[in-house]
Structures are given as C-alpha cells and as structure tokens.
N, C-alpha and C positions, 0 to 999 in steps of 0.2 A: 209444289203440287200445281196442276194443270189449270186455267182457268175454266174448263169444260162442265157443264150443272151437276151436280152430285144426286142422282135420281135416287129416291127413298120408297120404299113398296112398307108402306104399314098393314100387317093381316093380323086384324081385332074385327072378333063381332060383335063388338059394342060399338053403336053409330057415336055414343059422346067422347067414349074416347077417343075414336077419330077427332073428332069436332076441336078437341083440347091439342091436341096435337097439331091439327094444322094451324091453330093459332101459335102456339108455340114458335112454330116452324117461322111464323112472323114474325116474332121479337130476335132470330137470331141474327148477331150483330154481323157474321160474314154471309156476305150475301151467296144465291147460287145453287140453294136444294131445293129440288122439286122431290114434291110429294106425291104418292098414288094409294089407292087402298081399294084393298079385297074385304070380305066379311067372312069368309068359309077356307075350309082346311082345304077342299077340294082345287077351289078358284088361284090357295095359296101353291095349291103342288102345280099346277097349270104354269102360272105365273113363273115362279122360281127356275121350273124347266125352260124356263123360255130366255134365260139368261139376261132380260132386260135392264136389271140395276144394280146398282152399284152397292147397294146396302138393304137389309131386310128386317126391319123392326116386328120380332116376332110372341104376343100372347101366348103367355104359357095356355092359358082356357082359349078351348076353339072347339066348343058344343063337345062332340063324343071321342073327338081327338083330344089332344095336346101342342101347343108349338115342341116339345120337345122331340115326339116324333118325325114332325118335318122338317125340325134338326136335324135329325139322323138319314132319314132320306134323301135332305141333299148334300150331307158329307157321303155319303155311300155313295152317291151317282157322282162324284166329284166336282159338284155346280162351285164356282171361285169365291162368292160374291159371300163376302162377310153378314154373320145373322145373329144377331142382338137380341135376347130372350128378354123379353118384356115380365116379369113374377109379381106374385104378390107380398106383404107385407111379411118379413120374415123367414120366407121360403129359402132357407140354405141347402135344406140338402137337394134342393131341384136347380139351385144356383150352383151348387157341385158337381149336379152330372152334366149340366150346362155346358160349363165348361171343360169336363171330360169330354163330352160326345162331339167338340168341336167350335164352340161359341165363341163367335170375339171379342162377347161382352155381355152381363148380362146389369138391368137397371131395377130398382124395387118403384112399382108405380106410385106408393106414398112418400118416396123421397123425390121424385123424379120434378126437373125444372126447366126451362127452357137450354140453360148453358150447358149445363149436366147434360142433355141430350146431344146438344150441338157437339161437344167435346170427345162424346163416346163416338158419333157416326163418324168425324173427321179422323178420330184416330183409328179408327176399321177401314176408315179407306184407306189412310195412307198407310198400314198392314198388309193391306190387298195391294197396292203397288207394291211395298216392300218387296211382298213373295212371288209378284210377276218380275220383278228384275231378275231375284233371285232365281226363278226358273229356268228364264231367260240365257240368264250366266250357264247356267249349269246344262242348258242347252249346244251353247259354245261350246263347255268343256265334251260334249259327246259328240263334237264333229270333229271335233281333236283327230290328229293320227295317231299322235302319242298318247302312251298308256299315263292320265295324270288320276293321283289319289292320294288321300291324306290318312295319316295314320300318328297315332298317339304315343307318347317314347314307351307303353309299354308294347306297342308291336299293334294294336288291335286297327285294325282297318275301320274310319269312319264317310269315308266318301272313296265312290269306286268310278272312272267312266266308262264308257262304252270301248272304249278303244284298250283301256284296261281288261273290258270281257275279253276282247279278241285277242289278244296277246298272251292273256294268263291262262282261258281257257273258264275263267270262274265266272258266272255272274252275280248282280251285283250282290243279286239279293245273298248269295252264298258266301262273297267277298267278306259283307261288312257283319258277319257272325264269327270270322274269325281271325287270329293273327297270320302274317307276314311271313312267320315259320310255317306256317298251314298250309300258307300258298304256293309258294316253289320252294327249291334248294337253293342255296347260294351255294358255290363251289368253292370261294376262298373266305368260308367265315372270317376268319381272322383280319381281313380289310377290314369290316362292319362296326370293331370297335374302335377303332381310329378315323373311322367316316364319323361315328358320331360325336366324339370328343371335338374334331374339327367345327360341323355342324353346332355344336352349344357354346364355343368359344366364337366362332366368325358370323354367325346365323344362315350358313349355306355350305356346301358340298359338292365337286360333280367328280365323276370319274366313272369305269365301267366297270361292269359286273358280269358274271357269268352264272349264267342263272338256269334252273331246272321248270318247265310249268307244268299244268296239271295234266298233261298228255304225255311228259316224260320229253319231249323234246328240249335241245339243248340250244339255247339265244345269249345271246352278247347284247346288253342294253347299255346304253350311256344314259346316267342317271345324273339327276340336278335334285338337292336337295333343298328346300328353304325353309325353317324354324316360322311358327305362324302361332301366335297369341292369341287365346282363346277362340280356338274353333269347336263347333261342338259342344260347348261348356266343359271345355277343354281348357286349361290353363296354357299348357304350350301341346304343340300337336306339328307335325312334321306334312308338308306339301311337297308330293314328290313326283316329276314327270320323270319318264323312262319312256325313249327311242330305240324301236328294235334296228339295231343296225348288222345284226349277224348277218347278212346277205354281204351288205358293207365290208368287214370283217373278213367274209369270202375272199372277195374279190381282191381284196388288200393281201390273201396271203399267196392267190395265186398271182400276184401279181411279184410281190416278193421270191417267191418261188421262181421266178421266170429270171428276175434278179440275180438270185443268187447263183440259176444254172448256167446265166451269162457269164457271171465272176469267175465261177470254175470252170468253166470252159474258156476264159482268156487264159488264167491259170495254166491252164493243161495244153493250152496251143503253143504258149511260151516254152512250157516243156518238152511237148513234144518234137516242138523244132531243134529244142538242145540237142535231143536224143539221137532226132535222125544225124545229126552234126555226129555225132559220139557214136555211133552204132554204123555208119557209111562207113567209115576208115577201115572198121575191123570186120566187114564183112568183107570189103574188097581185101585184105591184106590177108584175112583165111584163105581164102581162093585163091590168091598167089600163093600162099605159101603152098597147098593142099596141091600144085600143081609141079612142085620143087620139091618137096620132101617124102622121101619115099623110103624110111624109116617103119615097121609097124607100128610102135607106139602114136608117131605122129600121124600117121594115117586113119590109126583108129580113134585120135583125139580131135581132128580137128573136122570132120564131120558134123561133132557134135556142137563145135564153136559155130560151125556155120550155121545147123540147124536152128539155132537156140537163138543168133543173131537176126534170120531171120524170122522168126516169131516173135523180136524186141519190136522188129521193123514192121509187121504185123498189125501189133498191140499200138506202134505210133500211127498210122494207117484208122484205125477204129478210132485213137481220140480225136485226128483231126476231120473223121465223118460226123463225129458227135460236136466236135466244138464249129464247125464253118462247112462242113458236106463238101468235100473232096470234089473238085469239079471235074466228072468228067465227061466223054460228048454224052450231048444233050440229042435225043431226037425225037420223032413221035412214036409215040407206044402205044400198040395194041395189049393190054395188060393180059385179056383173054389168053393169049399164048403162054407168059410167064407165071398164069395159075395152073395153067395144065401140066405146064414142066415140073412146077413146085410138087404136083400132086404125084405126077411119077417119081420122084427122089424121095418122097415122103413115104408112098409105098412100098418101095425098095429098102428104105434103109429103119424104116422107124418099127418097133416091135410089132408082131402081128397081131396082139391084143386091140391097137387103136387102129377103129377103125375111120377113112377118110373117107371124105364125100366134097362136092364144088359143086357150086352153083351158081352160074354167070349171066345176068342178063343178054337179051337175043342180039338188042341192039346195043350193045356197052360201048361209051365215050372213046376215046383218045385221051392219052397225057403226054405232056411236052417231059420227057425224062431222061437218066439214066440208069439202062435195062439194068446195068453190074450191079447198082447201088440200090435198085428197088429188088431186085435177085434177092440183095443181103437181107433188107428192110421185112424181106415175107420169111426167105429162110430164119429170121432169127426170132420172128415172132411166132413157127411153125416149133424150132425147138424148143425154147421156152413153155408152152403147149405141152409136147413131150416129158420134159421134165415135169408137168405139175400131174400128170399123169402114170406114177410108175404104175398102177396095179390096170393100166388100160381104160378105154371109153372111148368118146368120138371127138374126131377134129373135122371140124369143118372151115373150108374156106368159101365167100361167096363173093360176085362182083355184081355191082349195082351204080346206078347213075343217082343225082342228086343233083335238085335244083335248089342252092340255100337261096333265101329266099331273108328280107329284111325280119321276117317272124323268127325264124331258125336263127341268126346268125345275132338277135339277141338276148338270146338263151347258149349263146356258147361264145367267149373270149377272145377266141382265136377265129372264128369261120368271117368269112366277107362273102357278100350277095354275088352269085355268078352258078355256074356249071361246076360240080364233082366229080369224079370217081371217088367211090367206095368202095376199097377190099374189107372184109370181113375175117379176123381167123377167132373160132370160137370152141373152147375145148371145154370137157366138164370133169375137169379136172382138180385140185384143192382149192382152187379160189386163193384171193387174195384179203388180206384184214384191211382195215381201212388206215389202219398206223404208217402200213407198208406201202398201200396204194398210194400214198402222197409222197413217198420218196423212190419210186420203179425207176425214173428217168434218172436222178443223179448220175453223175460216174463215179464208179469204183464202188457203187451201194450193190448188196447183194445178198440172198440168203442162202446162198448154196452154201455148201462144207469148202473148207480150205481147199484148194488145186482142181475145184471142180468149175468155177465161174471169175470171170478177171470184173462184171461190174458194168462191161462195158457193152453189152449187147442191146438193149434199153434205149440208153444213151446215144448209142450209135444211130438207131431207128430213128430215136428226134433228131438229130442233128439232119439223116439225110431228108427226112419226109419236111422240116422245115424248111431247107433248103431247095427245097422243089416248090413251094408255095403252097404245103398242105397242113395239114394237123393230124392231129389221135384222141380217139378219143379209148377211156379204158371204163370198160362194167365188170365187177366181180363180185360176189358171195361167195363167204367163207363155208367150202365143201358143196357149193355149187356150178362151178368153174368161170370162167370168166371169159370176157370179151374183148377183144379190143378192131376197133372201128380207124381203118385209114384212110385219110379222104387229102386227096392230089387235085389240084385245076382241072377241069377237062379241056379238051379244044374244041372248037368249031360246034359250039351250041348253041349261040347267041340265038338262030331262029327258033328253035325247039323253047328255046324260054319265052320269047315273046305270042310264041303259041299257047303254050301253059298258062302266062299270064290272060290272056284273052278268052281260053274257054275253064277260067276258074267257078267252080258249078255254084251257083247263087240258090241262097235259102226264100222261102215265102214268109218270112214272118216269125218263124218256130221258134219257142226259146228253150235254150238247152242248159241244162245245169253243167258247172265245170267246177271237179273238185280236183281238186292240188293243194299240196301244204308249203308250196312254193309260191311264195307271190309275183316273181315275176313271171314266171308261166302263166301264173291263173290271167295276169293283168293282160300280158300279148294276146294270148289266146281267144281272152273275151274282147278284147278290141280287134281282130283278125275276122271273129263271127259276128259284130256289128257292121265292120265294115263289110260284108256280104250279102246284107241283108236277114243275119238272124238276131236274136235276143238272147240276149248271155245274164245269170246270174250265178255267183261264185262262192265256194263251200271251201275253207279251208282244211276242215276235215272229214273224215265220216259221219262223224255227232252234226254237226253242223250242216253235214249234207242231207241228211234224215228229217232234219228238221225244215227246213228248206224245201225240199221234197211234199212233204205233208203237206204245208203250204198253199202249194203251187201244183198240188198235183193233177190239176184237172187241167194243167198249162202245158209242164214239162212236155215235151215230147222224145227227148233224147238225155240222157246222162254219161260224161266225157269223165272220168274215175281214175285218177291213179289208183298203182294196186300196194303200193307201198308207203304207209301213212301211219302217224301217229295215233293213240289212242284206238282207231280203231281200222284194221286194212283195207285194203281194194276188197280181197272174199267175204269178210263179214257185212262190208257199208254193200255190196250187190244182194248178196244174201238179204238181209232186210231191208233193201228196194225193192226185191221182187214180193217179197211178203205184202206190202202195203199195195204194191201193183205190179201181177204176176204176167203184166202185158209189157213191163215198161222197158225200152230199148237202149241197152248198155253196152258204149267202148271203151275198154282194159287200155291204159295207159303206164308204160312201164320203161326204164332205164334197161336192164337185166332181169327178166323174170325166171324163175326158176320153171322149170316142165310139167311138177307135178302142180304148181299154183296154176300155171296157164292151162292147163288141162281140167283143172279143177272149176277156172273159172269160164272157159266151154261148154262145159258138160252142165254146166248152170245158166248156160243161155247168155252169155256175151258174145255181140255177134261179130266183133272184130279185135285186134289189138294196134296197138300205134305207138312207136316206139318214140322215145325223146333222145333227143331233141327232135322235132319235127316241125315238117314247113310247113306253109299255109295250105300249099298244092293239095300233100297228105292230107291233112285237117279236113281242111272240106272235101275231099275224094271220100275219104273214108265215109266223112256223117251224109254224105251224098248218096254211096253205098247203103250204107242201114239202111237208109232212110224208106229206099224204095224197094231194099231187098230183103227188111227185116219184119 
C-alpha cells in the first residue's frame, strides 16, 4: 500500500460519537488517517458525490434517513470509495442488507475498538485498490484487438471483452448469460474434443477454427487456449484469446492460388512445347503427302489429319498465351477501335435475343499492347457472356480510364499506383456460384458439357492480360449475371495524375459514417477522409451503423454504406437511416449490384453509387458531389 493519508469521512449525528472516534483514530498504531465529519444525511449525500475519500464510516441512525439508504445511493451512482455501516447492538438483519446492498463492512458500535476499527478501514482500502487494479486490467483487456474471454469446461461464458463484442456480434451483457454453443457454430466440432483433452493434460491449446458468428458470417480465428484455477469461483475455467485472421487466410489463398496456376502453367508450357515438337512433323508431312496422293480415300482422309492437326496446334497456341502470353508485336493501342469491332462481330454473329450496347469514355487512354491478343482477351470474354445467356439479355461492353491510386491498389493484390484502362464486359446472364468463381482461371477447368469448351478460354485471358501488365477483376451473382473488369497500363498520363492529385476536393470538417464489413476498406477509406480533411467514424454493420448513427446524428452529415452486409443489408441499414433522419445523405457502395437492389435503392433516395474497389479521386469526387448537390 501507498504511503499517501487514508482520508476517513465519519457521517454520525451524534457529536460524542464523533468525539470517541477521533480519539480512537489517535491510539492507531499505523500512522496516516485523517479524519473528517459531517452530522446530516444531506451534508453525507454532498460529501460522498464529491468523491473526496478514500473510506466512509457510515450510522445506520441519521435523524429521518438511515446510513443504509445512502448506502444504496452511492452504490446506484457508482461512487468507488468503500462504506462501512456503523449498527447497533445486535442489528443482523440490517447487517445483512448491508451487506447485500453493497457494504465492505459493517462494525456493532458496542463491540467497536480502536484496532477493530483500524483493521476494518485498512482492509476496505486495500479492497478499493484491489478492484481499481482489477478494473484497470480488464481495461487493458478491452483495448485488446483480439477477442479474449474466459469460459467454464461446462461452455458457459464468464468474462467477455470488447473486442470479443465486435468479433462475435454479442455483447457482453448477452455473452455471459450464455454458453459457447449459443454463440457461433464451430464447422469441424470434431477438433473441439481433442482441443480439450490436450488443454487438461498440457494446460494450453492453439490451433484454428472455423467459426459461424451472430450475423451468420463465416471467420477463421487462430485460437490460444489456457486452463486458469479458480476464476470466478470457478474451480478450473478456460482463458481464451481468438484472432480474426480470415482476411489473412484470404490473402494466403489467393496467394496459393496464384501458386498453383504458376505450377500448372510451367506444367502445361513443358507440354505444350512437347506437343508442338509432335504435332510440327505431322502437320508438315499431311501436306506433303495431301500434295502426292491423289487416291480418293486419301484425299478425303487427309484433310481431316490436317484439319485436326491444326486445332492440336491451336489448343498449344492458347496454353502458351495462358502459361507466358505469346509475344507478339507490341504497339500503342487505341482500345476505342477494337471495342467497336468486337461490337460489330458480336452483333452479327451472336443470337438476336442479346442485346449489345458500348460505352467508351471521350477521352480514353492508350495501351502499350498486342491488338491479336487483346482481339482474343475481349472476344473470349464476349462469348463466355453468350454462353451464360442461352434464353437472351444484355451485353455490355464499356471503356473507361482509371487512376489507382495508393487507396485502390490496397484493396486489390494485384493493381500498382499509375494510370489504367478499363474494359468492362457485363452480361446478365446465370451468374456464377462462388465454388466456381475461385476456379474460372485454371486450365482445362470448365462447366460446359463434354466437346463444348477445351477450359482454356479463361486462362488464356490471364495469361495475356498478365502479360501486358494488367489484371481482372470478376463480380457475379448467382442468376444475376456477372461482371468482369479489365484493367491494362495506360500510357502517357503521368500529367493527368499529377493534376488529379492537386485538385483532390478537400472536406470542412464533416464527419461521415463509413459502413463496411470489410476491415480493410473501412480502415483505407477512413484514413483517405482524414487525410482530406474530413472525420470518419466506422460501422462494421448495419446494427452497428444504426447505432452509431443515433449517436451522432446531429454530427453525421453523410453516410458511405455497402449494400451487401451481414445481418443486415445496404436497403434495410438506408431504409432505417432515413426513418431516424429522412434528411440524411446516403452513398450505395457495391462490388456487383443487382438493378432491381440499385433501383430500389434510388428510388429511396441514395444519391449516388461507387463501385469497389475505388480510389481516393472517386471517394472524394463522389462525397464532393453529394455533398453540394444533394
């Protein structure tokens, strides 16, 4: 204990009892308490609010009150400072509710001595330290990032932190009323009984989990267990931190992914070279022959050798654009032209049901390319389109410029800060599952019927758009059709960006909610409108954003929404924004949004949309926009 005075507030209105007391207070053998004293319940409620001491020696009799009352009043206001029921001669059951209602100690004034006194105040302070440490602690654990809480072997949650709310979705007060099964899903029960046989033979456990939370979304946490003796009046009881690393986990598999289409495409280069090796001799040696033999059988046989030879040569042609992008001349590209072409062949040959449209910026970039292999790159992502469309709908192509921008480029794996083109082809057509959409690129992966797709059309697209210095990106909903996004280097931008950078439109102050269930987005995005000059604070759901909202709503001046979120979506979390405040100015943030959600949420007064990934430029153009036109 500290050596600082132990201040003591005595509230008796009886002056002798005072009197006996602060003698008392003289004979005690540790030095170091000051005494003070009030006579009235009033002077005691004054007092007490005023948080002055460290200790509160309190009469049960105080004229038409009680100490037991002011008991209760300062455990209800939550005042810290330990209070000591002073009773009289045999009063137990006021020495019971005493101690119900809070007391951390109560004394009978005819046994009462100097040391007995002394004994009871030093152990109520060092109580009141105790549970300022222990606050303290448990302060620490809610700046935590990681979700830490302790739970009992029979599952029941008795300490939850803050970081745990946000992770699980539960808070605490909801946490610790129930068990562990309550809370999320585990997806491979079966670990759970070998984590904890480990855990009571070693006293620890880590490993990962796949887990369900209260909003249905699906996370990967790496979990550390430790076995913990008496917590809670708990005999043994389980301390468990959990780190959401499912972004981690992302990252890891698109990166493995990138891996493995490396592999198979060394694979398939080695082969293909065999091939052309094997397939060279016997196309050239048909053609001799086909030039000597003038038999009908052989004439009408070997047509078909040649033909067949050269679709083997073909098929080798497509793996080595997908495995290394076929080098050929490179020059500058007006893409402008080669959408118009696409669209006249697409008109002519594709069924009259689907119908096509383009859309090309005025002033659209340059790319350093080759026209043959971006020809193929649009053609094969125009038929593909086709095929997801037998009963008809709309294709669209568009061309547009793009500046990524250090915000854009880390929200996607593949993009680096510079100048774009973007082609667009976007049909609405079956969509894609998301099983499927993480294997489109392989070679030889496919879902057509037997003799209808070789696998390799996809694949070919990444190899040449990598091989140009771009990427793809793909958006689909299953029966809402899908998207996919091509972005190539541009040339000769470097001025146009350092002009964008210089008239990037700067906020006054405003702070604007940004909800995402994406943490990296929410995290760029709010440091992209700090750094501008606005104030950001961040919702990782709709619940959350509602709440947040209420808040702050006489602050808010703009809310940035994805429209696709757990728990609860972009149209309902707008929907009950505007109910609370049917003034308040909302931008639709979306991957792929479907027409009738976007239309839906127009007609509801969203006064813009802004696609993701998105740069800094957009970001503030956009909330620049609202801002003064909404």
């Amino acid at each position: 204990m500290n050596n600082s005075p132990i201040k003591v507030l005595l509230v008796d209105d009886d002056e002798d009892d005072y009197i006996l007391t602060r003698d008392w207070f003289g004979e005690f053998q540790v030095a170091g308490c000051e005494l003070e004293w009030v006579n009235s319940y009033t002077a005691a409620t004054e007092a007490i609010a005023r948080q002055e001491h460290d200790v509160y020696l309190v009469d049960y009799r105080l004229g038409q009150h009680n100490g037991l009352q002011l008991l209760r009043v300062a455990v209800a206001n939550g005042y810290a400072s330990p209070i000591i029921l002073l009773t009289g001669q045999g009063d137990h059951e006021i020495d019971l509710e005493a101690m119900k209602a809070g007391a951390a100690d109560y004394l009978e004034k005819s046994q009462l001595t100097a040391p007995l006194l002394e004994r009871s105040i030093r152990y109520a302070v060092e109580r009141k330290q105790t549970a300022q440490k222990i606050r303290e602690q448990a302060a620490l654990l809610d700046v935590a990032t990681d979700a830490i809480f302790v739970r009992d072997l029979d599952e029941q949650i008795l300490f939850w932190n803050k970081a745990a709310e946000r992770l699980y979705g539960w808070k605490t007060e909801e946490a610790t009323t129930k068990k562990t099964r309550e809370l999320w899903q585990e997806k491979n029960l079966s670990q759970l009984p070998e984590a904890l046989k480990m855990l009571m033979n070693k006293g620890c456990w880590e490993g990962e989990l796949q887990q369900k939370t209260k909003c249905g979304k699906e996370i990967i946490v790496e979990s550390r267990w430790t076995l913990v003796r008496e917590f809670s009046n708990k005999a043994q009881s389980i301390l468990v931190v959990n780190t959401d690393i499912t972004q981690k986990k992302q990252l890891e598999a698109q990166f493995l992914r990138a891996q493995r289409l490396e592999s198979i495409g060394t694979l398939a280069s080695g082969i293909a070279h065999d091939l052309n090796n094997v397939l060279a001799p016997i196309l050239m040696t048909a053609q001799l022959l086909e030039s000597q033999m003038h038999d009908e059988r052989s004439r009408r046989l070997l047509p078909i050798l040649i033909t067949n030879a050269k679709r083997g040569a073909n098929l080798v042609k497509q793996v080595l654009s997908f495995t290394r992008g076929i080098e050929g001349e490179r020059t500058l590209l007006q893409l402008k032209h080669l959408i118009i072409e696409i669209q006249q062949i697409v008109k002519e040959t594709f069924p009259k049901s689907i119908d096509v449209f383009t859309q090309i910026s005025q002033d659209f970039w340059t790319t350093y390319g080759d026209a043959t292999q971006l020809h193929q790159v649009l053609m094969n992502l125009c038929v593909n389109a086709r095929d997801a469309m037998p009963n008809g709908g709309t294709l669209k192509i568009t061309g547009e410029n793009l500046l990524v921008d250090e915000n854009y480029a880390r929200m996607h794996i593949d993009a680096k800060v510079g100048p774009y083109v973007v082609i667009t082809v976007t049909d609405t057509g079956n969509g894609i599952s998301p099983e499927i959409l993480d294997r489109i690129f392989e070679p030889f992966f496919t879902t057509k019927e037997l003799g209808k797709g070789t696998g390799l059309g996809l694949a070919t697209v990444l190899g040449i758009i990598k091989s140009h210095g771009g990427f793809i990106n793909v958006y689909s909903e299953e029966g809402k059709g899908s998207r996919f996004k091509v972005y190539l280097p541009a040339q000769d931008a470097t001025e146009i960006i350092e002009e964008h950078e210089i008239d990037l439109p700067q906020g006054n102050g405003e702070l604007i909610l940004v909800v995402d269930d994406e943490p990296a987005i929410r995290d760029i995005t709010k440091t992209t409108l700090e750094s501008h000059n606005y104030r950001a604070i961040t919702a990782c759901d709709g619940i959350e954003a509602i709440a947040l909202f209420v808040e702050n709503r006489d602050e808010i001046s703009l809310v940035l929404t994805d429209m696709v979120m757990p728990c609860m979506d972009g149209i309902i979390t707008i929907r009950t924004l505007q109910k609370i405040n049917p003034d308040v100015k909302i931008i639709a943030v979306s991957g792929l949004v479907s027409s009738d959600k976007a239309n839906a949420a127009y007609d509801m007064g969203v006064k813009a949309f802004l696609c993701k990934p998105y740069t800094a430029c957009e970001l503030l153009q956009t909330i620049n926009a609202v801002k003064n036109n909404g």
